[in-house]
N, C-alpha and C positions, 0 to 999 in steps of 0.2 A: 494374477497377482495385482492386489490394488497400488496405487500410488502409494499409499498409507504404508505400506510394509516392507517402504526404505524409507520411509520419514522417518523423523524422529516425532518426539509427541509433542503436540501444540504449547509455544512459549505463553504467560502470562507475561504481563508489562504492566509498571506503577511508575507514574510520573508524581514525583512527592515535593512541595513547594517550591516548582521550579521560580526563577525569577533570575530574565537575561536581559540586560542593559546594553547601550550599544552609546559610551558616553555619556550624555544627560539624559537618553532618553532610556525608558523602560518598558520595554516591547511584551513582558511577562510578568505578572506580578502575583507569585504566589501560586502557579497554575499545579492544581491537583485532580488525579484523577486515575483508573486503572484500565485493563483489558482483558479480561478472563478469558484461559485458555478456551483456543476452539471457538470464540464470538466473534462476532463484526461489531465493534464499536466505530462511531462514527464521532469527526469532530465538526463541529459546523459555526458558524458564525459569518456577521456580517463582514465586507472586502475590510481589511487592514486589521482587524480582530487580535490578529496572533497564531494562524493555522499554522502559514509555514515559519514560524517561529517556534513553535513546538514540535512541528516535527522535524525543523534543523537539529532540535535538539536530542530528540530521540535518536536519530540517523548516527547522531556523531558530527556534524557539518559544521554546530554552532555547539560551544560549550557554555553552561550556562553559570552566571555570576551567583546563583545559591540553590539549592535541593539538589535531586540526587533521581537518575535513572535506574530505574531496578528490573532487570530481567529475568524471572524465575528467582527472586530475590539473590541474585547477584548485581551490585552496584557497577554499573556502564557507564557511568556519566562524563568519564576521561579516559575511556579505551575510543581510540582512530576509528571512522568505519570500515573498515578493513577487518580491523579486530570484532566490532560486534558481527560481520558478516559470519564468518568462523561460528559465531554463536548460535546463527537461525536467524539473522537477522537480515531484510531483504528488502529493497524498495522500489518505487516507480516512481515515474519524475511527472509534474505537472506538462512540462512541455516534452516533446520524444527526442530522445537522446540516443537512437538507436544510429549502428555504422549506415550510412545510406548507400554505401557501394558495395558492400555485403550483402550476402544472398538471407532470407530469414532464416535460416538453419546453423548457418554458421554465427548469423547474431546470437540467436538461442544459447550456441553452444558456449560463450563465451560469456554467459552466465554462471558456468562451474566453474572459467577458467580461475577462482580465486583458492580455491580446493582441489585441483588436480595435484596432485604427488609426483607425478614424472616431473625429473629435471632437467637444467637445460640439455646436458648431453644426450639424454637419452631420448630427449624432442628432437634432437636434431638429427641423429640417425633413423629414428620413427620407427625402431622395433621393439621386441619383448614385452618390459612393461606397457613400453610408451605407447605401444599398437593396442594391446590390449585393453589398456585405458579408455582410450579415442575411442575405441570400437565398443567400449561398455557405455560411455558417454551419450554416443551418437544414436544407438540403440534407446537408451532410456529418454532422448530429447523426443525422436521419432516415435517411438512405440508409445505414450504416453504422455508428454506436451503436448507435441503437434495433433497426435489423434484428439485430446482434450479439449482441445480450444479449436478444432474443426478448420485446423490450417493448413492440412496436407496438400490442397490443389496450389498452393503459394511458396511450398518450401525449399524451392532451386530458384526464387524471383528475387533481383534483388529489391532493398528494402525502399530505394526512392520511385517507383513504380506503383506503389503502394497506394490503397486508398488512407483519408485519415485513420480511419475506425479500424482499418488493421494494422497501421501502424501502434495503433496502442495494445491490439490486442498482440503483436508480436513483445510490445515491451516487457507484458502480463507473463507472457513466454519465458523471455528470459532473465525476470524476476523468478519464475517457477523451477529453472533450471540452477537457483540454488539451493536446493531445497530448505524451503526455507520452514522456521518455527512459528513465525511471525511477518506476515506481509504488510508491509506498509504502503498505502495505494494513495496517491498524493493525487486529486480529480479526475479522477479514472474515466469518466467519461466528460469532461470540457470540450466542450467542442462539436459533439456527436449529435446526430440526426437520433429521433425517436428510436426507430428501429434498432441502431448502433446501440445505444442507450440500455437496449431491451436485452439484445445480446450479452453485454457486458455484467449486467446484472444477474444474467443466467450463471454465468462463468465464476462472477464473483460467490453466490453462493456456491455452486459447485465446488469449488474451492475449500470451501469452508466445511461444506457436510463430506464431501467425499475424499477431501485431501486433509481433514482434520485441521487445518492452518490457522494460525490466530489470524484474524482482520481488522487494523485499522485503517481508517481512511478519513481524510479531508474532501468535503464534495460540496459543492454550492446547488448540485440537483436535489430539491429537501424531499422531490416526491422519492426520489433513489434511497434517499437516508431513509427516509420513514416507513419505506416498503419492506428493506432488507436488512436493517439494521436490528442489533437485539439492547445495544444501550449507543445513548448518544450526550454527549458533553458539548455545551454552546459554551463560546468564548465571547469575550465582548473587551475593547480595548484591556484586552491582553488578560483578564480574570475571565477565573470562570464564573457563569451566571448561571447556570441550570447545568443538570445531570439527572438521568434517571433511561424511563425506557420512552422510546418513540411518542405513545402517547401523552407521558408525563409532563415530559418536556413539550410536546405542541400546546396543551393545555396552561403554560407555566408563564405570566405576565409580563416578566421581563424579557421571557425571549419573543414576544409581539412587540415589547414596546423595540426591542435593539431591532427589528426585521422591518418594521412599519410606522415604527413613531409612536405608538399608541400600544397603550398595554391589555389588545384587546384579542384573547386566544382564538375567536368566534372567529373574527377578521381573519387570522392568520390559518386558521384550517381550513376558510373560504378560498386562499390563495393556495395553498398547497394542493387543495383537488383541483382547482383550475390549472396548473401546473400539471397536473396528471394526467388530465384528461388532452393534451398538446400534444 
């Protein structure tokens, strides 16, 4: 049995003129843009752009002062995340926010804890439902996370023992352990030595072809974006400035001129394969 056939089917996402103020200033102005089920969209832009400003907002984190989040055209844009979680909605955080005295497995597991059904009594006793559950739980993080993401010789270690690059790949974990419609990857690899890099991107398609998942992601690696991505959206003090696919957008003036100063695309695919080749 694949992953796929306890998923549900991959969410679509429309972010429709969003624009989020924070007092006088306005950190989004206007930002549009979608995610076709089943794609890796990628958001990118230069530091202070607007990334995690858009995806506070997709999350649930930041509510925005006008448009409208649409998930499989139901509007989300003032349901808690909690509520979008319910929905297939699932994320990773730029910096890791995993228990550090927790073993990886039980991090994992407390990825479903927002969707289990057993209640408090019947947690506390730990039988019938409550056992059954844990035990169908625990099976599908093992049989299937952890074999996925090639975590098994780590999953009794706790998580501050860890190297970086598994510490995110554990986060990846139990992001996956909510089965989600829609993975939201906030620089899934910052941080990472090439190799880690290589690995992640393996996973991240993975994900996408054999778990069916929507993907987006925030990523300042643009050789990662341009490798694995199937549409990418640049943002630039807080608009968007280019949308299309990988190459459109490398080719596209203003995103050289917002990356280099110069609106020169030659330049800028001069520096993403030198980036690549690192």
């Amino acid at each position: 049995m694949s992953a796929q056939d306890t998923w549900d089917a991959p969410a679509g996402l429309s972010v429709e003129d969003v624009t989020l103020r924070f007092g006088g200033i306005k950190a989004l102005s206007g930002v549009t843009f979608s995610a076709q089920p089943g794609s890796i969209t990628a958001v990118i832009g230069p530091n202070g752009a607007g990334k995690t400003s858009v995806f506070n907002c997709i999350s649930g984190f930041y509510r925005p002062s006008s448009g409208r989040i649409m998930l499989d055209g139901q509007d989300v844009t003032r349901l808690r995340p909690p509520r979008r979680a319910t929905l297939g909605m699932a994320r990773s955080f730029q910096n890791i926010a995993l228990f550090r005295g927790m073993t990886v497995l039980d991090n994992i597991k407390l990825g479903r804890h927002g969707h289990m059904k057993t209640n408090l009594l019947q947690a506390f006793f730990y039988a019938g439902p409550a056992a059954r559950e844990e035990e169908a739980l625990r099976r599908e993080v093992e049989e299937r996370i952890i074999d996925f993401l090639e975590i098994d010789h780590i999953r009794n270690m706790p998580v501050s023992v860890l190297s970086y690059g598994l510490q995110k790949r554990v986060e990846l974990a139990r992001a996956l352990a909510m089965r989600p419609r829609i993975l939201l990857l906030d620089e899934p690899v910052a941080g990472m030595n090439r190799e880690e890099t290589e690995d992640m991107a393996r996973f991240i398609l993975d994900v996408k072809e054999e778990w069916g998942v929507t993907i987006l992601m925030v990523e300042h690696d643009m050789g990662l974006v341009m490798d694995i991505s199937d549409h990418v959206t640049v943002l630039n003090f807080g608009q968007v400035i280019a949308s299309g696919k990988p190459a459109e957008v490398q080719a596209d003036p203003q995103v050289a001129a917002a990356y280099l100063g110069s609106g020169d695309p030659a330049a800028l695919m001069k520096r993403l394969a030198a980036e690549g080749a690192t």
